[in-house]
N, C-alpha and C positions, 0 to 999 in steps of 0.2 A: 504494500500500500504506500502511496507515494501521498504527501503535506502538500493543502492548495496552498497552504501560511509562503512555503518556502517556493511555489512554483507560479504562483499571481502574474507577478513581474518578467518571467520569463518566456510567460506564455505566449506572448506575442513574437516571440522570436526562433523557440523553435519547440515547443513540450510537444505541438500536435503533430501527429506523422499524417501526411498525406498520401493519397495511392489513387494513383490511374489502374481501373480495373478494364477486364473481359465484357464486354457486351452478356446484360441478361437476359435466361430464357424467361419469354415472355410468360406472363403471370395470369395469365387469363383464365385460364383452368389448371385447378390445384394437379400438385404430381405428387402429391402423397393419397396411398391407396385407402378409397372409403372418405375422404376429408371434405367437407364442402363450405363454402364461402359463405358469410354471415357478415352482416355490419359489423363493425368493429365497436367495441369496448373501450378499446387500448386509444382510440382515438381523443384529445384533448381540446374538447370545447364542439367541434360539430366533426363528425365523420365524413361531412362534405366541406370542404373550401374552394371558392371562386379567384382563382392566382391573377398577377398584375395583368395577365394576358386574355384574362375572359374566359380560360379554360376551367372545370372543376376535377377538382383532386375528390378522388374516393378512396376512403381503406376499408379494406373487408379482412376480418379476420379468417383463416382456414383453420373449422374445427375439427375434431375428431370424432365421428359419431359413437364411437365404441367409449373411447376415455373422456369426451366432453374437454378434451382440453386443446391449447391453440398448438398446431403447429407449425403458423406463418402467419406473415399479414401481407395482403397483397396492395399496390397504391395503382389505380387504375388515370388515366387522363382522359377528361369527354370533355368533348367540344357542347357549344351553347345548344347545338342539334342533336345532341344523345349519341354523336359517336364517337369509339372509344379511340382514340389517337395515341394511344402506351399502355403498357401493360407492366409491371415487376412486382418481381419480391422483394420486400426489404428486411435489412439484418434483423435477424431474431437468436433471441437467446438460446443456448443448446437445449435441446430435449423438450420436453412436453412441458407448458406453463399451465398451471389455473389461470382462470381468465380473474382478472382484478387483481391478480399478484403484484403488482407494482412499474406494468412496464406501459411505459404509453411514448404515443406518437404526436407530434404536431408537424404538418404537411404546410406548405406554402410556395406557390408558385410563383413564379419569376419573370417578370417581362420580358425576358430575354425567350420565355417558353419551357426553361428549365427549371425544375421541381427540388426546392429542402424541405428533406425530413428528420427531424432532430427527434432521434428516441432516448430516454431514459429506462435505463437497465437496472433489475435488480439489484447489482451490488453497485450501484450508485455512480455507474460510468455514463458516460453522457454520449452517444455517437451521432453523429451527424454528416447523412448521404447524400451529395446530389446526383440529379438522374436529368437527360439534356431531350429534348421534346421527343427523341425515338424510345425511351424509356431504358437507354443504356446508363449505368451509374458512370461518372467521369470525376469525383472528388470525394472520399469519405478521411473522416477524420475523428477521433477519439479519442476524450479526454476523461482521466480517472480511470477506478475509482481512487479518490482520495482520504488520506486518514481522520475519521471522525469528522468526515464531510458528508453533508447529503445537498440532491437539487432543493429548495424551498420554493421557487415556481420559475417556471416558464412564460415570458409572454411574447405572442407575433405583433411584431409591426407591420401593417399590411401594406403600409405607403410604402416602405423603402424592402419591401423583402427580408428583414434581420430578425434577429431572434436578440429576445433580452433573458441571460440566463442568470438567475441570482442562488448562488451558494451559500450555507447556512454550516459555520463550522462552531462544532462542541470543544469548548474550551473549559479548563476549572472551572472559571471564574463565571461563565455564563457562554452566550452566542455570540458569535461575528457575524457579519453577513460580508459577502464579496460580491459583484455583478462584472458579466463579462459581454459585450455585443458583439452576437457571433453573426458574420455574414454568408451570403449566397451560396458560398464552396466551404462553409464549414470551420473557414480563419476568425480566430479574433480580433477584431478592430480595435477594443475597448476592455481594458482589465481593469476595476476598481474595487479597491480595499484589500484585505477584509478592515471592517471597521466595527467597532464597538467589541463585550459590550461595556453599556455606560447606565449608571447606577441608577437604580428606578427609570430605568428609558426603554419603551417600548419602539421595537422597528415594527412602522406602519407597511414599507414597499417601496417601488423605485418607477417612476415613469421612464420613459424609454422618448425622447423629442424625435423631430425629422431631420435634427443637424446633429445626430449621434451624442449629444451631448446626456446630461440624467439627472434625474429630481430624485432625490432622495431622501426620504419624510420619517422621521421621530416622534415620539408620542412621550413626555416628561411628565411622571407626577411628583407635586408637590406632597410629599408622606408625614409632612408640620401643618396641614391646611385638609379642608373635607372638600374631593374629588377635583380639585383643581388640577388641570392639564395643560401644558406648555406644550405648542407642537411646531415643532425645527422642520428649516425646509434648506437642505444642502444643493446646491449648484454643482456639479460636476462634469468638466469639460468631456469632448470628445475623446482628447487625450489622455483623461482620466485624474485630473488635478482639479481638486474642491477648488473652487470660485468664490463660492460665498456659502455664508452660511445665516439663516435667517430663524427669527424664533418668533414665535406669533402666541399672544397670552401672557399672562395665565388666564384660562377660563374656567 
């Protein structure tokens, strides 16, 4: 197990390995024997998404009708007409999962016609596929797992294609939180923190802007006063250096 603490800073330069892969076979009909396609579960927020290019991304999971459990997920591409313009597999955990074990998708399609899908794995690794309008993968990249780190959430940006990923590491003393803006092929643009934590401070979440830059909002109780709340609102560059830091209250 590898420290996000010690590898934050580095990640923009070289922690993710990239790979140009083999052309997929196409996904269309499962090839595991007996298994049939079901909407997905594993999918995060809607099983369907409308990418910058007007196309809609579908995941279906492949079940097992004998063991009930997934043995793939497949990401399908339809045009506004209902037809299917790709077809793949994308990376799945070894062996049979229960369905709701911990592993999900978010899909987002690309202006360019190329499709990210950032899954979250079991043991807390993060991987992240792209697939180029024939449904061939052409970037994955994979980061963690890391020590007494977990994802805390995921959000799509759907103007610029990026993904906002915020990491949540278990320290003595309480939580940090990190956030990273992963783009189109799976690179980091943006590595911030870990930050906190900081004493009776609750982390509210991080807005993700269109100029890469990030809001990032604190929640303070006053613990000498009945339910008063201070709530901080940090500025942080594209580049990932706090700007400003604002507090609003107490209320």
């Amino acid at each position: 197990m590898k420290s996000l603490l010690k590898n934050t800073w580095l990640i923009l330069g070289s922690a993710a390995i990239f790979t140009a892969v083999a052309p997929q076979i196409c996904a269309g009909a499962p090839s595991n024997l007996g298994a049939v396609p079901a909407h997905s579960d594993r999918a995060v927020g809607n099983t369907s998404t409308v990418g910058l290019d007007g196309n809609v991304r579908l995941l279906f999971d492949i079940i097992s009708p004998v063991t009930f459990t997934a043995t793939g997920v497949n990401l399908w591409v339809v045009s506004p007409t209902g037809s299917v313009l790709a077809a793949t597999s994308l990376p799945f955990p070894t062996g049979d999962v229960i369905l709701g074990d911990g592993t999900y998708y978010y899909a987002q399609g690309q202006a360019d016609g190329n499709t990210t899908v950032l899954g979250i794995f079991q043991d807390g690794s993060v991987n992240v596929s792209t697939y180029n309008s024939s449904g061939t993968m052409v970037a994955n990249a994979v980061y963690g797992p890391f020590t007494n780190t977990t994802v805390a959430s995921v959000k799509r940006q759907e103007s610029t294609g990026k993904f906002l990923v915020t990491w949540a590491v278990d320290l003595p003393e309480g939580i940090a939180y990190a956030a990273w803006t992963v783009n189109e092929y799976g690179g980091v643009d943006t590595a911030t923190g870990p930050y906190g934590p900081f004493a009776n401070t609750t982390f509210e979440g991080i807005n993700l802007l269109n100029d890469g830059s990030q809001q990032w909002i604190w929640a303070s109780r006053d613990v000498n006063s009945t339910g008063t709340t201070t709530t901080g609102l940090w500025s942080i560059t594209a580049s990932g250096q706090v700007q400003s830091a604002e507090q609003f209250g107490p209320f």
